[in-house]
C-alpha positions as MATLAB code, in Angstrom:
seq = 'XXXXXXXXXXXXXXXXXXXXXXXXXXXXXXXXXXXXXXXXXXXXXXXXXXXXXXXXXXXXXXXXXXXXXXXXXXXXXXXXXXXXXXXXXXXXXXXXXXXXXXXXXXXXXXXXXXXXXXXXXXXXXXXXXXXXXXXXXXXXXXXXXXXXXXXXXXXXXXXXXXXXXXXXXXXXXXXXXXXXXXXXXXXXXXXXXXXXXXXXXXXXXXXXXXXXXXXXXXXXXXXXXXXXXXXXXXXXXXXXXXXXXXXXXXXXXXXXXXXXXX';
ca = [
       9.195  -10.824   -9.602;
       5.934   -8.413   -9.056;
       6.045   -7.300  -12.003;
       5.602  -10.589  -13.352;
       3.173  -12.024  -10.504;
       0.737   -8.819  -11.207;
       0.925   -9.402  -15.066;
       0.283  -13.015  -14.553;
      -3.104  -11.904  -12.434;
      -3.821   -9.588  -15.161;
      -3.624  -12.030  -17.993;
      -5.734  -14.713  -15.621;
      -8.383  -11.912  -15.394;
      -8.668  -11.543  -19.397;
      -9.077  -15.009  -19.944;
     -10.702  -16.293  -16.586;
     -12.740  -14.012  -14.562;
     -14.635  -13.093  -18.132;
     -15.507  -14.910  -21.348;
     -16.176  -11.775  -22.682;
     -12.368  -10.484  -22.701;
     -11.484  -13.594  -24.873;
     -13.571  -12.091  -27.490;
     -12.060   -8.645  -27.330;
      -8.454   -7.355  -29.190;
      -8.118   -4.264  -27.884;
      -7.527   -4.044  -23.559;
      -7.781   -0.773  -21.974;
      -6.064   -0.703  -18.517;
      -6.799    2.528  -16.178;
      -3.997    2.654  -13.635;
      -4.952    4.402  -10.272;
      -2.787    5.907   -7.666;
      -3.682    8.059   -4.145;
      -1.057   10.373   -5.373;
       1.734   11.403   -6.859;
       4.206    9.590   -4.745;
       7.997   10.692   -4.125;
       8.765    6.753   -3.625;
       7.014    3.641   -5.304;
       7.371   -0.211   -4.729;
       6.901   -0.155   -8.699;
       7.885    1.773  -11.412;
       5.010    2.242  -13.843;
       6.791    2.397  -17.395;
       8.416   -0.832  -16.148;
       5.363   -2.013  -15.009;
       3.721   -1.571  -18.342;
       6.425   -3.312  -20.375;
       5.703   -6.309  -18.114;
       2.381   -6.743  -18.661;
       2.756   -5.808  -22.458;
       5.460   -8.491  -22.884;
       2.780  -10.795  -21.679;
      -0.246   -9.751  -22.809;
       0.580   -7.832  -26.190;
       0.350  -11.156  -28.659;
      -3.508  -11.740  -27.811;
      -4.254   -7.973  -27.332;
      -3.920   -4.444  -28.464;
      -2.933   -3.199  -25.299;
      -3.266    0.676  -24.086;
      -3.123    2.275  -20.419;
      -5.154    5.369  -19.628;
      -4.274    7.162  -16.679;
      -6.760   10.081  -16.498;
      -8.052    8.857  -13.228;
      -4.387    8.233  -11.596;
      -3.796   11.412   -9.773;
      -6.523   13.583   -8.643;
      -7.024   12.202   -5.313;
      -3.901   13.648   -3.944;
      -4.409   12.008   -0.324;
      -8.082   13.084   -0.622;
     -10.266    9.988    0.257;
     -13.308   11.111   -1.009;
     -11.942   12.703   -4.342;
     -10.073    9.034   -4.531;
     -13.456    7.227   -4.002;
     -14.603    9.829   -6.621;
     -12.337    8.638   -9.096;
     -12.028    4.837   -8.217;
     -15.962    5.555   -9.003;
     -15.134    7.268  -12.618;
     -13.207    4.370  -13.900;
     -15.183    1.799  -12.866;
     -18.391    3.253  -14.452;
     -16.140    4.018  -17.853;
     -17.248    1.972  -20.131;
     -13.964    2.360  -22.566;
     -11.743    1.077  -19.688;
     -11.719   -2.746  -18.857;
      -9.197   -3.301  -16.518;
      -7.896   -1.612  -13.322;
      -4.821   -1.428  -11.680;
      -5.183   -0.336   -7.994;
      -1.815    1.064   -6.594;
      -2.658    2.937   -3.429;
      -3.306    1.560    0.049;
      -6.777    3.749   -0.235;
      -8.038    3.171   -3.435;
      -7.322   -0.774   -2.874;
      -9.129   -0.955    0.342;
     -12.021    1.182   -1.260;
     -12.253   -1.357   -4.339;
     -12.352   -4.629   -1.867;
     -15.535   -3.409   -0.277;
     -17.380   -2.758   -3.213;
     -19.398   -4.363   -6.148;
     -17.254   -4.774   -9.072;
     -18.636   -4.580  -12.740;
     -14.844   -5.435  -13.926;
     -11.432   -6.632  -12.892;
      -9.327   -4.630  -10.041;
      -5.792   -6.119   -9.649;
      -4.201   -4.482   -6.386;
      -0.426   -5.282   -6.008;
       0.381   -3.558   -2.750;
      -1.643   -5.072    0.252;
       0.843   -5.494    3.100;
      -1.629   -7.595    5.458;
      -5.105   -8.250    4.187;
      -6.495   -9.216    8.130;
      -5.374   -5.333    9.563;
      -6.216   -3.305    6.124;
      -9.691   -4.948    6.253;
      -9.162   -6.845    2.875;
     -11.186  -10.654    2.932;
      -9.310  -13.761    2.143;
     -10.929  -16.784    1.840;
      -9.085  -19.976    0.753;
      -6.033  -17.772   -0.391;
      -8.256  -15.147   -2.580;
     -10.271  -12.155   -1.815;
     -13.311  -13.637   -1.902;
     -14.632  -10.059   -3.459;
     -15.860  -10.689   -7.488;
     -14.135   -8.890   -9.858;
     -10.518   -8.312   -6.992;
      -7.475   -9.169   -7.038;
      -4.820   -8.635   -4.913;
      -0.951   -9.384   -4.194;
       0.146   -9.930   -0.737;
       3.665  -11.639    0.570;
       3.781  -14.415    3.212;
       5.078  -12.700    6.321;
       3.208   -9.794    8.039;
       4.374   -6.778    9.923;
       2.324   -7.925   13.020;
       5.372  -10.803   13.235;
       7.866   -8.303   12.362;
       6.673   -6.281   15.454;
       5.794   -9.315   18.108;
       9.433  -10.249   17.358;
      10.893   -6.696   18.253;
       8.748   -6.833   21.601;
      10.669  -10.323   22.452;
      14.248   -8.366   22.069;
      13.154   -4.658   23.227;
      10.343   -4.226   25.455;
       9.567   -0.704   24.868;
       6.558    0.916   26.573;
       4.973    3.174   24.086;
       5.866    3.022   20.468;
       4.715    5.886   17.960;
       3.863    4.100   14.391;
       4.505    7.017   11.847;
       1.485    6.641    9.636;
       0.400    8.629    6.322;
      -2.723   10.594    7.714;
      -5.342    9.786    4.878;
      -5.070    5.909    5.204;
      -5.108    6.475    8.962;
      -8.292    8.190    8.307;
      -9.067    5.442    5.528;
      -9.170    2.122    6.509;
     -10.705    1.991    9.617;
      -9.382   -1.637   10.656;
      -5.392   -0.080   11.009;
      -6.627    0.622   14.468;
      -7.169   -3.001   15.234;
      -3.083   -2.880   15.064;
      -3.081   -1.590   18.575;
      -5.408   -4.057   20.166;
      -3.136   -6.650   18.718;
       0.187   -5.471   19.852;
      -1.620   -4.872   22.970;
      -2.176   -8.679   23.337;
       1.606   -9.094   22.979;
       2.596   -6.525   25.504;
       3.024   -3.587   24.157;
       1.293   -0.037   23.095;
       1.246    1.737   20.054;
      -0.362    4.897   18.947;
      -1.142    5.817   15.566;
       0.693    8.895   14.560;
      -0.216   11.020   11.750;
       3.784   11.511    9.404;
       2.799   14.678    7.972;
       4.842   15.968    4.648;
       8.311   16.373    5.290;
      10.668   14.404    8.158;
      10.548   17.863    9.941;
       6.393   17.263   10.487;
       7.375   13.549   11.529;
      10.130   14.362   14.122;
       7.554   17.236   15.875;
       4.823   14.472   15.772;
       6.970   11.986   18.015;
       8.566   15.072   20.373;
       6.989   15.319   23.814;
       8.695   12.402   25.647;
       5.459   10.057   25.679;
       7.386    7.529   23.400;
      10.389    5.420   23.823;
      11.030    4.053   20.320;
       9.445    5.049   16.837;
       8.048    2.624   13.549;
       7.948    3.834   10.376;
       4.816    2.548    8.255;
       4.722    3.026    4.482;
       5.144    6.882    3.839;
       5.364    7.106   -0.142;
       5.026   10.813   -0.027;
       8.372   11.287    1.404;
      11.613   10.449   -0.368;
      13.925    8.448    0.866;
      16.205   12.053    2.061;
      13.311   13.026    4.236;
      13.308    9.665    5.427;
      16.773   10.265    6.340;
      16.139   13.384    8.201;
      13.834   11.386   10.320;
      16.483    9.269   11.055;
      19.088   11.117   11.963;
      16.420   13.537   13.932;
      15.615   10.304   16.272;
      19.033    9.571   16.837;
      19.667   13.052   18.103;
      16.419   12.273   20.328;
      17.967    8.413   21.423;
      14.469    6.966   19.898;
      15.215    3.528   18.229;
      13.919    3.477   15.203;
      12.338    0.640   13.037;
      10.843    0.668    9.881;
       8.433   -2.143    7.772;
       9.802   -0.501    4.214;
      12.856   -2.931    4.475;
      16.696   -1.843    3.621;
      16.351    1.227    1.950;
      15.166    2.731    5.001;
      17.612    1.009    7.189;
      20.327    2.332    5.034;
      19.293    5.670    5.802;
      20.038    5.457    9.801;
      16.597    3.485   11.168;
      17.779    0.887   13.646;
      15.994   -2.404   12.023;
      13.207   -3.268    9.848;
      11.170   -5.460    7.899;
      11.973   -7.219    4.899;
];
């Protein structure tokens, strides 16, 4: 399970990546998010259980989340507070659980572990890896096998579309910079994408799409939306005869999206 894999990585940190945690009983973990999300690929409370089932025999475990929610889709109040935690002194671990504050932590100098469960594809969010780790001090990250570039070379061998909208949350658009190299690579495999800012709501997504220049629509990770406004973005394509794919796997497809990517 994640929840297991990401405690695993956090215990290898407190034993491994310093000598000095093996002296210490008491482990304080800051957990950081971009936001306060309507959907998450982990559930916090659940997440702490797992890594106090593991962890709570050697330490005195406690989780401090006065850095978690500022940011709000802000990129430089999130660099602010990735900042604030890593220059606290009382906190010694970090969980990274946003696509922003990840890719933020990856290109900087860490003074103590960052464990970052949710990078889709290190090559197109700009993240190293170098012999299967990040090759950053102090990061860690979880990653699964298969990337979205496959998922969306093998819908070009079956669909051919023209133009495809990807439905993108604006501030990691704005973010992490290397996202763009997405186009140049589907470009290479015959087709063309354009990065397209989601908005709040599935009203804001449908009038992003609207105009005609696209023939088909993919749905990146868009946490601020629940899975009912995913729904009205759904049903608002098929009204529009856009097929519809998603990279967020069933859930999504359950809601009226065409195909997607487990």
């Amino acid at each position: 399970m994640l929840f297991q894999r990401l405690a695993l990585a956090l215990a290898l940190l407190c034993f491994i990546v310093s000598p000095v945690y093996s002296a210490k009983r008491s482990i304080n973990i800051a957990i950081l998010s971009d936001a306060k999300l309507e959907r998450s690929s982990i559930d916090s409370d659940a997440l702490k259980r797992e890594i106090s089932s593991l962890l709570e025999r050697e330490f005195e475990l406690s989780f401090d989340e006065r850095y978690r929610y500022g940011g709000n889709w802000d990129a430089a109040k999130i660099k602010v507070l990735s900042d604030q935690a890593l220059n606290d002194k009382s906190i010694d671990l970090i969980i990274a659980m946003g696509a922003i504050n990840a890719n933020y932590f990856a290109n900087q100098n860490l003074n103590k572990p960052v464990v970052a469960p949710f990078i889709i594809d290190p090559e197109l969010q700009g993240v190293k890896m170098l012999d299967g780790r990040s090759g950053v001090k102090n990061f860690t990250y979880i990653t699964q096998g298969s990337r979205p570039t496959e998922f969306i070379g093998k819908l070009q061998k079956i669909t051919h579309f023209s133009k495809t909208a990807v439905l993108v949350e604006a501030a990691v658009i704005n973010s992490i910079p290397n996202l763009q190299s997405l186009l140049d690579r589907v470009q290479d495999l015959g087709m063309q994408m354009e990065l397209v800012p989601a908005g709040d709501s599935g009203l804001s997504a449908l009038a992003a799409v609207d105009g005609g220049q696209y023939d088909s629509v993919l749905l990146a990770p868009l946490p601020r939306l629940s899975l009912a406004e995913i729904k009205v973005i759904a049903d608002g394509l098929i009204q529009r005869k856009l097929p519809s794919f998603t990279i967020n796997g069933r859930a999504e497809v359950e809601q009226g999206l065409l195909a997607g990517y487990a």
